[in-house]
C-alpha positions in Angstrom: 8.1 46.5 -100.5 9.1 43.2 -102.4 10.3 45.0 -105.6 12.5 47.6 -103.7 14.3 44.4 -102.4 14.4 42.9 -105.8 15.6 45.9 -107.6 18.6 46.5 -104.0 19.6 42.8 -105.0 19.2 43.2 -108.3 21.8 46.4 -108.1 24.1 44.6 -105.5 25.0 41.7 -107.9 25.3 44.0 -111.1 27.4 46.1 -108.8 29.4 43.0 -108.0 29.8 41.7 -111.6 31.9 45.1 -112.3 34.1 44.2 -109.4 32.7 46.6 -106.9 31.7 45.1 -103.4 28.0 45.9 -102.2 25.8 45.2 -99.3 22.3 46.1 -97.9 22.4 48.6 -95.2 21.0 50.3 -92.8 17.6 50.5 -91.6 16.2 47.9 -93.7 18.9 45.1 -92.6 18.0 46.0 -89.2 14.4 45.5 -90.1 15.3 42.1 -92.0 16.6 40.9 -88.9 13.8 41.6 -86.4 11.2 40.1 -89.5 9.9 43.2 -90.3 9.2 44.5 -93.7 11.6 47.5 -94.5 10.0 50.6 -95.8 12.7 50.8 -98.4 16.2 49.3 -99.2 19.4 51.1 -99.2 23.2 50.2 -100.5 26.6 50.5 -99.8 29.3 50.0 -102.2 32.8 50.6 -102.3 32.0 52.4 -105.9 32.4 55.8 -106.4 29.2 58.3 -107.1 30.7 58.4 -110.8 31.0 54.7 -111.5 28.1 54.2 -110.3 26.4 56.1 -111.8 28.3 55.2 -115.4 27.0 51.6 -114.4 23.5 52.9 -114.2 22.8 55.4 -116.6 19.1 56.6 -114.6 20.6 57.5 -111.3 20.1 60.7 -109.9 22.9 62.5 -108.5 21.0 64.1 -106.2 23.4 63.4 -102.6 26.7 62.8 -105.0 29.1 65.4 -102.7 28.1 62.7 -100.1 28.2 59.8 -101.8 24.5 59.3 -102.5 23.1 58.7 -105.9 19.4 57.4 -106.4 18.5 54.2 -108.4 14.9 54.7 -109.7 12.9 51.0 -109.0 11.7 50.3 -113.2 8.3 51.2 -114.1 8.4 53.7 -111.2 10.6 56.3 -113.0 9.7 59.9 -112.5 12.4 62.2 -112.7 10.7 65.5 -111.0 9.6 63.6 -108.5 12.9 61.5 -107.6 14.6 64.8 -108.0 12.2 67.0 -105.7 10.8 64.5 -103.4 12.6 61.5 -103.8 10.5 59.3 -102.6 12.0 56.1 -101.1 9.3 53.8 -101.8 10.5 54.8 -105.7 14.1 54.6 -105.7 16.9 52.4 -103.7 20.0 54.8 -102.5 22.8 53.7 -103.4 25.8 55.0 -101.0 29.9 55.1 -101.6 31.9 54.1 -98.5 33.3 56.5 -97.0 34.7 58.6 -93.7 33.6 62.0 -93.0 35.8 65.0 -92.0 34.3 67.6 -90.0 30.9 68.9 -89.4 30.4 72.5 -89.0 27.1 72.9 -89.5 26.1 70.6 -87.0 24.5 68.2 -89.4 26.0 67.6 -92.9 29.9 66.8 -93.8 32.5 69.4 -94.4 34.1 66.5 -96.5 33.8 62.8 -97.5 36.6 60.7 -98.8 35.3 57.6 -100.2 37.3 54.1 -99.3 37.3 50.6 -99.8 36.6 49.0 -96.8 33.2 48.4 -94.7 34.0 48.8 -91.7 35.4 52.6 -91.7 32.1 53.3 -93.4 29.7 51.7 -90.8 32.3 53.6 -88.3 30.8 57.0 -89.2 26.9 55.6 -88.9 24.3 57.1 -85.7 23.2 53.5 -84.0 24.5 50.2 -83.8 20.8 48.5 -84.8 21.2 50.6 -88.2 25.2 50.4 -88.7 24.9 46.8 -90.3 25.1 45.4 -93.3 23.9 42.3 -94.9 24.6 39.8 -98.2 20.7 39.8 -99.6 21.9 36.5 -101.5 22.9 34.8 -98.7 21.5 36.4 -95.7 24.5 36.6 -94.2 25.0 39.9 -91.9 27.8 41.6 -91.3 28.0 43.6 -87.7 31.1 45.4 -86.9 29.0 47.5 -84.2 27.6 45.1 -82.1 24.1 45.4 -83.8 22.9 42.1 -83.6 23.8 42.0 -79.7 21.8 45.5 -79.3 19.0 44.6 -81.5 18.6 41.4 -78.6 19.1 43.6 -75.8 16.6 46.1 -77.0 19.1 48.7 -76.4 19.4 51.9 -78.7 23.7 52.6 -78.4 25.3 55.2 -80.9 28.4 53.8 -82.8 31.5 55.1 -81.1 31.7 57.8 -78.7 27.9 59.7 -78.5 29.2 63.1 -77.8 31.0 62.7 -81.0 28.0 61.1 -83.1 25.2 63.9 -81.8 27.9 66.9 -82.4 28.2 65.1 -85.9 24.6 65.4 -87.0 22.5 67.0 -84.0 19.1 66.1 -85.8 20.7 61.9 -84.4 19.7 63.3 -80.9 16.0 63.1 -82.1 16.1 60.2 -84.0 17.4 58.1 -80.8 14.3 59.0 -79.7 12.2 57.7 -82.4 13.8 54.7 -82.4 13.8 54.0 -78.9 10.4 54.6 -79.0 9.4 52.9 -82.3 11.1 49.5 -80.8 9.9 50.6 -77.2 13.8 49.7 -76.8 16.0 51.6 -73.9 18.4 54.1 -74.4 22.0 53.1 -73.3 23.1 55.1 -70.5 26.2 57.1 -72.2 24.1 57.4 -75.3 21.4 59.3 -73.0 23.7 61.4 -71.5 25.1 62.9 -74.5 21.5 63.2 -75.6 20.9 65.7 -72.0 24.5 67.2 -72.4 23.8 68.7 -76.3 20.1 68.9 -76.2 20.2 72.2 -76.6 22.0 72.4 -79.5 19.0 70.7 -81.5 18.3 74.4 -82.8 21.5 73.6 -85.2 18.7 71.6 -87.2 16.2 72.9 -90.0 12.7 73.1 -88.3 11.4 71.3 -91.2 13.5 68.4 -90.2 12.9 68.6 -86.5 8.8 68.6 -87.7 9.4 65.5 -89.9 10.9 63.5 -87.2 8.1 65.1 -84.5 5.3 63.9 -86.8 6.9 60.7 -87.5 7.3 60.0 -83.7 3.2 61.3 -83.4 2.2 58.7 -85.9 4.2 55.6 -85.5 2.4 54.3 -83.0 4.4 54.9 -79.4 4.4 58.7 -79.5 3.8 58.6 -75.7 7.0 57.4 -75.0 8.1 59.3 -77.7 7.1 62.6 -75.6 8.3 61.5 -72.3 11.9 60.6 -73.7 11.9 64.4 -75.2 10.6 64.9 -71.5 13.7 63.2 -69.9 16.2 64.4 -72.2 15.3 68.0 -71.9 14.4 68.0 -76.1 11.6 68.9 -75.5 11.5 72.2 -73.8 13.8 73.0 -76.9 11.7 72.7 -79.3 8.0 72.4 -77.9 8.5 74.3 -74.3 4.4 75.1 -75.1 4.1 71.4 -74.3 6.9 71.3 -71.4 4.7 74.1 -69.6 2.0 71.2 -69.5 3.5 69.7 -66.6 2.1 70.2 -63.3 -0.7 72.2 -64.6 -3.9 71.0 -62.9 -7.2 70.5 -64.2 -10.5 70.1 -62.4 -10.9 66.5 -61.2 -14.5 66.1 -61.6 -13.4 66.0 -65.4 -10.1 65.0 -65.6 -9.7 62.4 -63.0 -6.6 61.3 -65.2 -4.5 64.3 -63.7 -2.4 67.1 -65.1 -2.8 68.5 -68.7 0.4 66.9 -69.9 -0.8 63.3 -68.5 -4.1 64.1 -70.2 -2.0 64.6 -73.8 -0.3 61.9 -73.0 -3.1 59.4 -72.5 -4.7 60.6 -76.2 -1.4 60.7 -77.6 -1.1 56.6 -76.6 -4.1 55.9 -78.1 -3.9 57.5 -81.3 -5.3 55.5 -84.3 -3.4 53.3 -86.7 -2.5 54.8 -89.3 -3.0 57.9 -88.4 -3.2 61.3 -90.3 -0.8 63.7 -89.1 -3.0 66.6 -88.5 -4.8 64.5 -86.3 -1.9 63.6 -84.6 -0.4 67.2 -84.6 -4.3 68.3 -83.2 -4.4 65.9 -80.5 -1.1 67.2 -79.0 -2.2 70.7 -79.3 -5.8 70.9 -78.2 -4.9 72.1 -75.0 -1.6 74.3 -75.1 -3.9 76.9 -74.8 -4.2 75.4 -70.9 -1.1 76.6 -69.2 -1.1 80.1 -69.6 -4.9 80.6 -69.1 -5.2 78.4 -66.0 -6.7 79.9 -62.7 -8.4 78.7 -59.6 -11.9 79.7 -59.5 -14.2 80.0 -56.0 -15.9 76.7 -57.9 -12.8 75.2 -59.9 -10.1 75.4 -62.0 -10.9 77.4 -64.9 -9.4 77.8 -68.6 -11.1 80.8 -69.7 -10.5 81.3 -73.0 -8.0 78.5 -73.7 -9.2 77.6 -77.2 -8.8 81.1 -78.4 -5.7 81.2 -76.4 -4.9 77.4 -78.0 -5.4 78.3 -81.6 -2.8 81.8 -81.6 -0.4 79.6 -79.9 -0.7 76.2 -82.2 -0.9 78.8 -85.2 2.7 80.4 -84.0 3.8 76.4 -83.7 2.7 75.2 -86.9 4.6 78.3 -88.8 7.8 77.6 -86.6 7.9 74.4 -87.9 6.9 75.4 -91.3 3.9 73.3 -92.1 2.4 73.5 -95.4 -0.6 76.1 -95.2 -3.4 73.0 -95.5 -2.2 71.2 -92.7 -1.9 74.2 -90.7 -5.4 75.0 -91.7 -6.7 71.6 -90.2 -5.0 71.2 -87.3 -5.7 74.7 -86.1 -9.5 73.9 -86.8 -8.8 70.8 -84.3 -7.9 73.2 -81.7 -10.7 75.5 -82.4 -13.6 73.3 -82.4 -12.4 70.5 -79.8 -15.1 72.2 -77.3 -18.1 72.6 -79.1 -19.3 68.9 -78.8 -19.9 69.9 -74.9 -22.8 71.8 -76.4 -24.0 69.6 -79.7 -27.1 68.2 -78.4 -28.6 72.1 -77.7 -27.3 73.2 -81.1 -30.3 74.0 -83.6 -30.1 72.2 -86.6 -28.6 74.9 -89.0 -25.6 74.8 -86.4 -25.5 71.0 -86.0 -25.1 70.5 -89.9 -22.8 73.2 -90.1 -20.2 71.3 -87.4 -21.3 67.8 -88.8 -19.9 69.3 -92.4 -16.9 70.6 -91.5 -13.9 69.1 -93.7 -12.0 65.9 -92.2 -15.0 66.0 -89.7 -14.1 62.5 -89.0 -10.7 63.8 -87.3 -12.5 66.1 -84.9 -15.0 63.0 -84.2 -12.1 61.2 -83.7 -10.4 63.7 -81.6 -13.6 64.4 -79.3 -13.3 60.5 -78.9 -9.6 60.4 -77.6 -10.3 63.5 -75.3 -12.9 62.0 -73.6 -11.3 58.7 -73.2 -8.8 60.0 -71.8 -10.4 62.1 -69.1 -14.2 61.8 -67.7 -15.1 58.7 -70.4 -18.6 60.3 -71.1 -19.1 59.5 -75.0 -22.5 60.6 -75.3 -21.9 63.7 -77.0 -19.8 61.4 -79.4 -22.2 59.3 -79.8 -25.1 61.7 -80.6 -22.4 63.4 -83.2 -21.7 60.0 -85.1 -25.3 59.2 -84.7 -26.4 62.2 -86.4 -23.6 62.3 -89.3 -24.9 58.9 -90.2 -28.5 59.3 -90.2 -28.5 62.9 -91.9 -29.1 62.4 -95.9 -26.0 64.5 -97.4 -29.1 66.5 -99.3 -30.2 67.9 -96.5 -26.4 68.8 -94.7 -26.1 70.8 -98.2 -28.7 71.3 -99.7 -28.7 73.1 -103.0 -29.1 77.2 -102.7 -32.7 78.3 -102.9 -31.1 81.6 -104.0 -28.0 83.2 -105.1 -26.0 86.3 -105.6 -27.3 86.3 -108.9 -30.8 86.6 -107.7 -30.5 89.3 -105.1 -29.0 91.3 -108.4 -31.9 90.7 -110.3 -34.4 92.3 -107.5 -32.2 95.5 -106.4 -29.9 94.4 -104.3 -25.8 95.8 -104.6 -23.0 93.0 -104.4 -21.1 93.5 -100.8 -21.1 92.6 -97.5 -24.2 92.1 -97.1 -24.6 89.2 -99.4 -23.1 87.2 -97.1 -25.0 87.9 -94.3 -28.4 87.3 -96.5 -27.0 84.1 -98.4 -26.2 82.9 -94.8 -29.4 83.8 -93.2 -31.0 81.9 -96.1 -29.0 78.4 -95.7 -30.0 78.4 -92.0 -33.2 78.5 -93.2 -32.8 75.8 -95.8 -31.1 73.7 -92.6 -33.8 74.4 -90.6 -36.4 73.1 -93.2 -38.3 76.6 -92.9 -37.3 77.8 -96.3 -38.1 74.8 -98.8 -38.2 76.8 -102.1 -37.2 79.6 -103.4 -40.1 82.1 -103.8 -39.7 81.4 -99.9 -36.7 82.8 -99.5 -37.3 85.7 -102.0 -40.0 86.3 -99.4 -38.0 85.8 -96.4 -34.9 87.9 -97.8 -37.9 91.1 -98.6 -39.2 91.2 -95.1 -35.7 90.4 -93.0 -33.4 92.4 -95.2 -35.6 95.3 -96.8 -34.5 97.2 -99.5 -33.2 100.5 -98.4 
């Protein structure tokens, strides 16, 4: 993100030419540091919202009780979408100094009073790797936190006392996580003991935020460790106790040599692809919550009857806790639903076979299949025969054009309802199957399998 630094410098000296001191901060100096590229910029300045603001006549206010106005980057200006989504790739923030008093909600101020000096403002800041500033003209850094020392230690540390940072803002407890994870860096003790002391208290955040930072933990690329720090900190069986009651629950070794479901979800969680889509990620760590309440012990094995259609009510009631949009929740319940019929795609007749190959995203449930198997018995063939035939398969002939529609069933005597459906169907299968290859075929078909009455 060259430009976002140019425009962050670009405001700090303009900032500094009307007297006002200003500094990088936060997550992208800790990123400069390491020689990483930040994601976006952010500044601190001992100006106030307003003057800001008067010194930049395009900032949106939209965090000004907190200090927080938004600096669009030029020639990315959008004002509905800086003022519903802000996206960071298309602004820099821009952020007063200042000390916050009191936090009853659990997460936001009660009130700010901005101030002049640095330090008191870094004071107030989650972790000492993102609590330090830095001159973009010179390089120079400036740490009152002990960042730089952290940052060499691989050590996530809060700023001041934990107990007092996580009561602050509770959704910090899950963004030590992240980070820890992210950095594969290790939590300092005190800092992880005020993470098991208050984890319960994580309800205190919006579940779209605790979502957010679960799907940004799924896709960054350590979500294993991600899930075993929620393990350890007792997080998780506060906000995913469907995946908690994966522990210990034992799966039939002559296909899961790899041990209990939640080492299985562990394994494809690990080896998720990068980038990676989060309902594929979201699927992947669902596919089997269905497991734990449906497992039994069978004269032959251990047995999961019904677990998909167990799986798919229970990711369903997940996905609307945490308030996912209705398309996402669409695909990543399909992921659950149809992680177990590759066992059986080399017997499926070829109206069946297209129909799976043609599913939407297929390339996620491929993908899926691919992780699940990896990370268990390491048989691929089914895989294999999948991709195989989703290559070879001319798009024509995995949907083909109608040889009839409603239309036409109209035009001979049939009534629109219900039926329709089930004759239109019947008719595609036939079309998949190459026995129906025109349409006075079908009209012919349709007479003598669906009479008129």
């Amino acid at each position: 993100m060259a430009n976002g630094k140019q425009h962050a410098t670009a405001i700090i000296r303009t900032l500094r030419e009307h007297g006002f001191q200003a500094y990088l901060c936060g997550g992208c100096v800790r990123d400069l540091l390491l020689a990483r590229e930040p994601a976006d910029y952010d500044v601190t300045t001992d100006a106030t919202p307003e003057q800001v603001m008067r010194i930049f006549p395009e900032t949106y206010a939209v965090g000004a009780q907190f200090g927080v106005v938004l600096v669009p980057i030029p020639g990315k200006h959008d004002e509905s979408s800086v003022a519903s989504a802000s996206p960071k790739s298309h602004v820099v923030e821009v952020a007063s100094f200042r000390s916050d008093l009191g936090h009853s909600d659990g997460r936001h101020p009660d009130e700010v009073r901005f101030g002049k000096d640095p330090r008191e403002d870094v004071a107030r800041r989650d972790f000492t790797i993102n609590g330090m500033l830095m001159d973009p003209i010179t390089g120079e850094a400036l740490d009152f936190v002990g960042g730089q020392k952290d940052l060499a230690a691989h050590i996530v540390r809060t700023i001041g006392d934990p107990d007092l940072r996580f009561r602050e803002d509770k959704l910090r407890m899950l963004r030590a996580v992240r980070f820890a994870a992210r950095f594969d860096y290790e939590m300092e003790p005190f800092t992880f003991s005020a993470l098991e002391r208050l984890a319960s208290q994580i309800h205190q955040v919006s579940r779209e935020r605790v979502r957010d930072e679960l799907t940004k933990m799924l896709t960054e690329g350590h979500a294993r460790k991600a899930f075993l720090l929620l393990d350890e900190s007792g997080l998780l069986d506060e906000i995913l106790p469907e995946i908690s009651a994966m522990k210990g629950v034992e799966q039939p070794p002559q296909y899961h040599p790899e041990g209990d479901v939640f080492v299985h979800t562990l394994l494809l969680l690990e080896n998720l692809p990068q980038p990676c889509p989060l309902t594929l990620a979201w699927g992947a760590l669902l596919h089997d919550v269905g497991k734990p309440p449906t497992f039994r012990v069978a004269p032959d094995r251990i047995r999961f009857d019904r677990h998909v259609e167990v799986g798919v009510k229970m990711a369903e009631e997940i996905c609307q806790r945490l308030r996912f949009s209705n398309e996402d929740t669409e695909q990543i319940l399909a992921l659950v639903n149809h992680h177990m019929r590759f066992a059986h795609v080399t017997q499926m007749n070829e109206s069946t076979l297209k129909k799976f190959l043609r599913l939407p995203k297929f390339e996620e449930h491929l993908t899926l299949h691919r992780l699940d198997c990896q990370s268990s018995h390491g048989d691929l063939s089914s895989y294999d025969f999948a991709r195989e035939k989703l290559a070879t398969i001319p798009p024509d002939k995995m949907r083909p054009t109608p040889l009839v529609t409603g239309h036409d069933l109209i035009a001979v005597g049939y009534t629109p309802g219900p039926r329709f459906k089930e004759i239109l169907s019947a008719v595609e299968d036939g079309q998949l199957e190459s026995r129906l290859q025109s349409k006075d075929q079908a009209m012919e078909f349709i007479s003598k399998e669906f009479p008129l009455p």
